[in-house]
N, C-alpha and C positions, 0 to 999 in steps of 0.2 A: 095485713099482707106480709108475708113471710118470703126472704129473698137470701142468697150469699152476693155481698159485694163484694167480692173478691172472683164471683163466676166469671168467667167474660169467653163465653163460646164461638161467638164471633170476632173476627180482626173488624177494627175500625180504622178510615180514613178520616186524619183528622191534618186540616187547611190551618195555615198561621195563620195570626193574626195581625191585623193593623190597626195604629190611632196616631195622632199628633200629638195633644196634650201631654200625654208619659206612660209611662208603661212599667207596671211590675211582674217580674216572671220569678215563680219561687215553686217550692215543692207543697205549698198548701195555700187553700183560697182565702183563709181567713189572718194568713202571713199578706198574702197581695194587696187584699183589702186593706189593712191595715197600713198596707204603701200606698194604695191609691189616697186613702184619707188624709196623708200628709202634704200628696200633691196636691189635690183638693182647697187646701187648708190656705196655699199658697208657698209650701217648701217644694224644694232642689232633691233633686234625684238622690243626695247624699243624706236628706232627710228622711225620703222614701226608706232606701236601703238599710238605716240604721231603725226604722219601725215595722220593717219587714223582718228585719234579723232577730230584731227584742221578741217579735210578736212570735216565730219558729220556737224560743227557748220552751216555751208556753205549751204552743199545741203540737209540737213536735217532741216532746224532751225524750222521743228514742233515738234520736239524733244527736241533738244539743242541749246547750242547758247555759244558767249563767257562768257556772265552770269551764266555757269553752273558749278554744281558741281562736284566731280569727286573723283573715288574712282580709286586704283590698286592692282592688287598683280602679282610679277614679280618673275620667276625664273629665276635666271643667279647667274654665280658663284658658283654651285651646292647650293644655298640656296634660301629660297624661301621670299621673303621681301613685307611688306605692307604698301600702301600710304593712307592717310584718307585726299581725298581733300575737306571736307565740310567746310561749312563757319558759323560764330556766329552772333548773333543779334547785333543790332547796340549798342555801349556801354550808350546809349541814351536812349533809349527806353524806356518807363512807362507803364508795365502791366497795372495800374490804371486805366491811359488814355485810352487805348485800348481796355478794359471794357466795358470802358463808350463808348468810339467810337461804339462798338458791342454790341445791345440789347440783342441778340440772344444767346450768350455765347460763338459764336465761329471763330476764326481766320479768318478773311478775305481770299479770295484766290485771289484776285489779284490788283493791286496798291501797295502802295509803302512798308503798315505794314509788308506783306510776305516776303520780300525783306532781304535775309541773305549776308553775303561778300562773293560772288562766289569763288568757289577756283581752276576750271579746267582750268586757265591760271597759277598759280601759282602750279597748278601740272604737267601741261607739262613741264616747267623751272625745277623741282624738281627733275623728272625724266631725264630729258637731260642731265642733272647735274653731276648725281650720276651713272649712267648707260649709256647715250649715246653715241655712237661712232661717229656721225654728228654735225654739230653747228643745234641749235633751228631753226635759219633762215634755213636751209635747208629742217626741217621737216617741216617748214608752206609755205613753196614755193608752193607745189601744190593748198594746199586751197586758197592763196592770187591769185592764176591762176585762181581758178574757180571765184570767187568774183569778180574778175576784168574782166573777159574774157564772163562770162556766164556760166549758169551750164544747159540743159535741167530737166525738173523738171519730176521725174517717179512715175507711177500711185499710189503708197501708200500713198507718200508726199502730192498728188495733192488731195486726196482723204482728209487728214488731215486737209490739210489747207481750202478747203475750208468749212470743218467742222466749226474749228477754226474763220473763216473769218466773218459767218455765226452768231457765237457764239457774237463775241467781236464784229458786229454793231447793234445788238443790244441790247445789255449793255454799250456799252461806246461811240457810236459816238457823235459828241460835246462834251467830255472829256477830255481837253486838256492836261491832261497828259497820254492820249492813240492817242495822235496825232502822236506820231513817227512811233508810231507799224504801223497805216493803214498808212504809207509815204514809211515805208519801206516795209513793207511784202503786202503790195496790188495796183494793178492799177489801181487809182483812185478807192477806194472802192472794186475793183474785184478781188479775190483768184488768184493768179496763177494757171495757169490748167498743166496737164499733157503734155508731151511735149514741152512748152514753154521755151524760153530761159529766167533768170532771172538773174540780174546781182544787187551785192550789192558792190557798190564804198564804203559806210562805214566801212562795215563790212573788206573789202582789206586795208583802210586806219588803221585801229586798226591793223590788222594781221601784216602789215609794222612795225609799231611805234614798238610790238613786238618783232619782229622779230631784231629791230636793235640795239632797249633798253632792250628790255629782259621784264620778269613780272613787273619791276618799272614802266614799261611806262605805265603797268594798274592798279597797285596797289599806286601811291606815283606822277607820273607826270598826262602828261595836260586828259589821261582819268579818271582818277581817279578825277582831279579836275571838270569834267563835271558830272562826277557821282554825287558831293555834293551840285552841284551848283543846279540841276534838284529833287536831294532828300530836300534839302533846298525851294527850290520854291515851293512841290507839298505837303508836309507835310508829307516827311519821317523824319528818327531818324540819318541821318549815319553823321558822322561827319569822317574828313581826319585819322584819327587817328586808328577810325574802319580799313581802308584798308589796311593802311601805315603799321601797326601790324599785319596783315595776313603773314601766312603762314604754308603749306600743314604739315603735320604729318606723321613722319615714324613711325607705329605699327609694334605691332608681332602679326603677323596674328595666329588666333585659328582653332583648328577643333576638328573632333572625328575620330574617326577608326570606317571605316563600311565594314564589312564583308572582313577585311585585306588592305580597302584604306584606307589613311586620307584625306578627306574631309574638305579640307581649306576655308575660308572668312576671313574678314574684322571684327574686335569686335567693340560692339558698339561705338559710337554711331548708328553704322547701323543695319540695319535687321537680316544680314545675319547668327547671332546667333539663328532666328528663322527655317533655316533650318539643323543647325546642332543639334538644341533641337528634332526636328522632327524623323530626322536619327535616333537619342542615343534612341528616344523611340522606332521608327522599327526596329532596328537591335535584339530587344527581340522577333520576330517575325518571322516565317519561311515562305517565300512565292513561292506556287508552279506556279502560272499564273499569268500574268498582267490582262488581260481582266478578268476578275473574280469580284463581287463582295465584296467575303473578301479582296482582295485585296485593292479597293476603299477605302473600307468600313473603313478598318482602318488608311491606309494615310489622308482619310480626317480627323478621329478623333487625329491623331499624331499634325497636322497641328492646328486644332482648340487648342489643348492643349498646343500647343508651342506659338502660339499667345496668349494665356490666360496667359501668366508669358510677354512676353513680351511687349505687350501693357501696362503691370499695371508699367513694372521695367527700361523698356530700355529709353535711354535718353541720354544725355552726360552723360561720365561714369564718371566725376567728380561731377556727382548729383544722380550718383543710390545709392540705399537705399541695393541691394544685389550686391555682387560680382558673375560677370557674368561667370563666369569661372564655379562656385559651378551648373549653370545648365547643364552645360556637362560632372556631371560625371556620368559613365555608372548609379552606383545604383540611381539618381534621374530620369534618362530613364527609369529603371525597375521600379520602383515608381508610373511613371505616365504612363506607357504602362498595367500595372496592373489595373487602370480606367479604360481602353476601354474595352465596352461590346459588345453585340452583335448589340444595335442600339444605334444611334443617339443621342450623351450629348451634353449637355450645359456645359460649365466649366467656373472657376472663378481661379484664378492667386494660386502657392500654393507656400510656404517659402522654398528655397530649404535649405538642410542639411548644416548647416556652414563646413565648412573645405577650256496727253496724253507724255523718259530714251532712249540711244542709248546704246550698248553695242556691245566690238569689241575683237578680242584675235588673237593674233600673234602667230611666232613662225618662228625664222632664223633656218640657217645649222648646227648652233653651239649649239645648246642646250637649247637656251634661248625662254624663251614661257611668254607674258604677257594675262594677262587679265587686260582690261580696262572697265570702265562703266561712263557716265557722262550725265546730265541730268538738263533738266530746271523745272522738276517733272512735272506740269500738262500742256502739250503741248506747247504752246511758249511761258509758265510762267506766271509771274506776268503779262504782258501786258503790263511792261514798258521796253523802248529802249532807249538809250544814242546818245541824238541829235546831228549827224551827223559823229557817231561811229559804228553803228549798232551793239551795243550791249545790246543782248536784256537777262533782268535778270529773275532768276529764282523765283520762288514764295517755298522755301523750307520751310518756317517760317508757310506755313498753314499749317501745321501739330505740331506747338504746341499746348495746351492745355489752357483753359483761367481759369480754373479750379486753383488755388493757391495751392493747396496743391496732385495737380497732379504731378507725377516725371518728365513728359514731360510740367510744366507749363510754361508757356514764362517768361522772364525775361534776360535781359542785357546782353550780352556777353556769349551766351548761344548757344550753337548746339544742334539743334532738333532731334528726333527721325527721323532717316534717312533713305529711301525705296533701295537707290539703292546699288546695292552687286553683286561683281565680286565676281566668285569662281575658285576654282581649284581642281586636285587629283592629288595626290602622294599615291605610292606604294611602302614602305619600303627604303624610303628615296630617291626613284627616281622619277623624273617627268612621270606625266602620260599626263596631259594635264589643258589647261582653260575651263571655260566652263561659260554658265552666261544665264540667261532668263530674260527681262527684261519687265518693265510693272507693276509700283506703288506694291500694297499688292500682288501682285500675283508673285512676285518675287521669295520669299522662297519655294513658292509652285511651280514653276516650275522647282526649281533647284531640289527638292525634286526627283518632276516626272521625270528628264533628269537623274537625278541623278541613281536613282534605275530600272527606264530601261535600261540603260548599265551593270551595276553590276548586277542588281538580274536576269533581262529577255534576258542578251544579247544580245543588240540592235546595233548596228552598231550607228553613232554620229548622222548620217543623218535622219534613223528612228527613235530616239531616241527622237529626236525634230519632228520629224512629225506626232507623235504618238497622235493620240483624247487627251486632255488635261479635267481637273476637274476645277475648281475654286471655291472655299471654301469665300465668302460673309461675312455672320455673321449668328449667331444660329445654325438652323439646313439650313440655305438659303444654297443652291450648285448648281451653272451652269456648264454644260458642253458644249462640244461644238457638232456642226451638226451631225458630222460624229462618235459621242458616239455609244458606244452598247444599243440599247435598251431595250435589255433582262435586262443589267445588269441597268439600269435606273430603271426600273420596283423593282427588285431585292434590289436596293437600299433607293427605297422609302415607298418599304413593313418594310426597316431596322429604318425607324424615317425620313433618309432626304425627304428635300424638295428640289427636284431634277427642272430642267426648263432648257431649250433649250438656248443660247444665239447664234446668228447667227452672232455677230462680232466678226474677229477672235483677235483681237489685246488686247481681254478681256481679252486674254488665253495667252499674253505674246510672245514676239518675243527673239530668240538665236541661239548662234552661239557658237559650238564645235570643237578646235583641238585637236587630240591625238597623242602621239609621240610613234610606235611602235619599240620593242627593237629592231628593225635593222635601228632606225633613220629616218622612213618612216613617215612625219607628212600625218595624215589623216583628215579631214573636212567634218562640216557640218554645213548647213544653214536654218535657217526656213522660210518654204515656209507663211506663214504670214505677211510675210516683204518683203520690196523688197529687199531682202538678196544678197548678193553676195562672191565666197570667188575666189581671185588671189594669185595664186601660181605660182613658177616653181622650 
């Protein structure tokens, strides 16, 4: 029987779901699976999470990879804790150089310059550590299953990669330091297709070493030592000392109160301060419809507004010029919610008042619910892989700035302005659930829209995320997706934007929602954008 999985001619309704026992919601079923078998087992939703993330490196690596980075925020304990698994520049590195290497003025995106200390291995360890009820090795037993065993590969992946495939022969074949990537991610030249079995003996041999030495054996022993030897050959910055000095960071997670939730993330260095700037400015706001024009109209200007402070300030927060905090409080939201007019601004950064990412979220019997997100940022990264480890690194460093007196300028020992962000809500000091949309700049804006279609339109988690989505570009530029209203398209572009169709959905961000109802009933949702899947019982 001959089919395209990728046809889908009709729109489907698709109902959340419910269990008690726990629940995994991720962007693949055989990531879920691979959570459910650890609650099963008799582990904590932070064991789930950390065998749902290993298990993505595996059957997702158009996403992620052991090279990535990785962010959490974890309730257990009745408190709610935050992990910043990002990585720094090589303590090596010469802006100078890298000037001059870039006529153009701007960050390379893939080879070795991009290239930060990954941290989503020394976040799994961090997490197992501090909250796990299982040994590590028991959480990466699924994924070193699929690695070793084969994984069939599902139509989103298959769609990606050979994107990706497509992309990286030609820009780099005869590259010889993109020789591992087309050894490992291709057959002979040829993407993996949908369906096919793939099997990564590297990628299984690292998940081992791990599993038996822990993060040392990739931050300090023999991968860490092939990391330098390949960054040494190819004309990177990293010397042992970069890795050997890694490790993940406990925060306190920030948020705002919207309309009686608190709305938690991750503080910079990540994003996620851009969608709780967003919130503080709508919650000045009373909104009767979603489908509506005004509605749009002013989410997209909250969004553009919230991005206008943080592009100019966010950075590592041991190099911002404001304290991040000063932009959530309500009167700097009633400040800048006071700008939006009737149509369409441009905005510029203002001082506030002194005083191709996976993402997955758990949640056991007992109360405990994470949110995870980790990421190679732009599909399977830098393009480079660790010869005969299959570990393939993340390219997070294009996104500094080459600009010297930019807050996100590059420079030695430095964490860049960071895309990816777990969220969460709490209500009056109880959990409500995780929640996360993932997909480079469109992050905050999707958390935004998941976010105030549950609260303000009462969506269920499922519609919630399956709801027509906006994306907010630059200026007045804004894509929506196919199945937008046209009225209000219309409506929107009598208002100043520049409205345009974008027909790929994955523009528009992929997520995944659980909610924990007061009689302990976790509820789920997955977006049908991805090949989403969520395992409960």
């Amino acid at each position: 029987m001959e089919f395209d999985p990728l046809f889908q001619p009709y729109r489907s309704n698709r109902y959340c779901v419910t269990a008690r026992g726990g629940m995994v919601a991720t962007g693949s079923n055989l990531a879920a699976a691979a959570g459910l078998e650890l609650l099963r087992k008799g582990g904590n939703a932070v064991d789930a999470a950390i065998a749902a993330a290993a298990a993505l490196t595996v059957v997702e690596p158009t996403s992620n990879g052991l090279g990535s980075d990785a962010f959490a925020l974890v309730w257990i304990n009745d408190s709610l804790y935050g992990l910043n698994g990002s990585g720094r520049t090589p303590s090596a590195i010469d802006p100078d150089e890298i000037r001059r290497r870039c006529p153009d003025g701007k960050m390379p995106a893939y080879g070795w310059t991009p290239v930060t200390v990954p941290g989503a291995v020394g976040s799994w360890e961090a997490l197992s550590r501090r909250f796990g009820r299982l040994p590590l090795a028991d959480c990466l037993a699924p994924a070193i299953a699929y690695a070793e065993d084969g994984f069939p590969v599902t139509p989103g992946v298959a769609k990606y990669w050979a994107l990706a495939a497509g992309r990286y022969k030609e820009r780099f074949a005869g590259r010889h330091e993109f020789d591992e990537w087309f050894r490992v991610f291709t057959d002979g030249g040829r993407p993996y297709g949908f369906g096919e079995i793939v099997r990564f003996p590297g990628h299984a041999r690292t998940l081992r070493l791990i599993a038996e030495q822990g993060a040392d054996a990739f931050y300090r022993g023999e991968i860490a030592e092939q990391f330098i030897r390949q960054s040494e050959r190819d004309g990177g910055f990293f010397r042992a000392e970069d890795l050997a000095n890694y490790s993940p960071e406990w925060v306190e997670p920030i948020s705002v109160n919207y309309r009686g939730y608190d709305v938690w993330e991750i503080p910079p260095n990540g994003q996620g301060i851009v969608s709780l700037m967003a919130l503080n400015i709508l919650k000045n706001f009373e909104f009767s419809a979603r489908d509506c024009a005004d509605t749009f109209h002013r989410q997209i200007e909250a969004v553009k507004l919230a991005f206008a402070d943080a592009l100019h300030y966010v950075t590592d927060p041991a190099c911002m010029s404001a304290d991040f905090r000063d932009f959530l409080r309500p009167s700097y939201g009633a400040l800048r919610a006071a700008q939006i007019g009737k149509t369409a601004g441009i905005y510029t950064f203002s001082e506030p008042p002194k005083s191709g990412t996976v993402y997955l979220c758990t949640a056991d019997g007992e109360g405990n619910m994470v949110s995870f997100i980790q990421s190679n940022y732009m599909g399977f990264g830098s393009g480079i892989v660790l010869e005969g480890y299959g570990v393939s690194l993340q390219n997070r460093g294009a996104d500094f700035s080459l600009d010297p007196v930019a807050a996100n300028s590059l420079a030695p020992g430095k964490r860049s302005y960071h895309t990816i962000i777990p969220g969460f809500i709490t209500k009056e000091g109880r959990p409500v659930g995780p929640f996360g949309v993932m997909g480079g700049y469109m992050q905050p804006q999707g958390h935004v829209q998941a976010v105030m279609n549950m609260i303000d339109f009462g969506l269920n988690p499922q519609q919630a995320l399956d709801a027509p989505r906006w994306r907010w570009n630059k200026e007045k530029d804004v894509s929506v997706e196919t199945s937008f209203d046209k009225a209000v398209m219309e409506q929107l572009a009598a208002r100043g934007h520049s409205i345009r169709i974008d027909e790929e959905p994955a523009g528009f961000g992929r997520g995944q929602i659980i909610l924990r109802l007061e009689n302990g009933v976790l509820v789920g949702g997955t977006d049908h954008r991805t090949d989403s899947s969520t395992a409960s019982f």
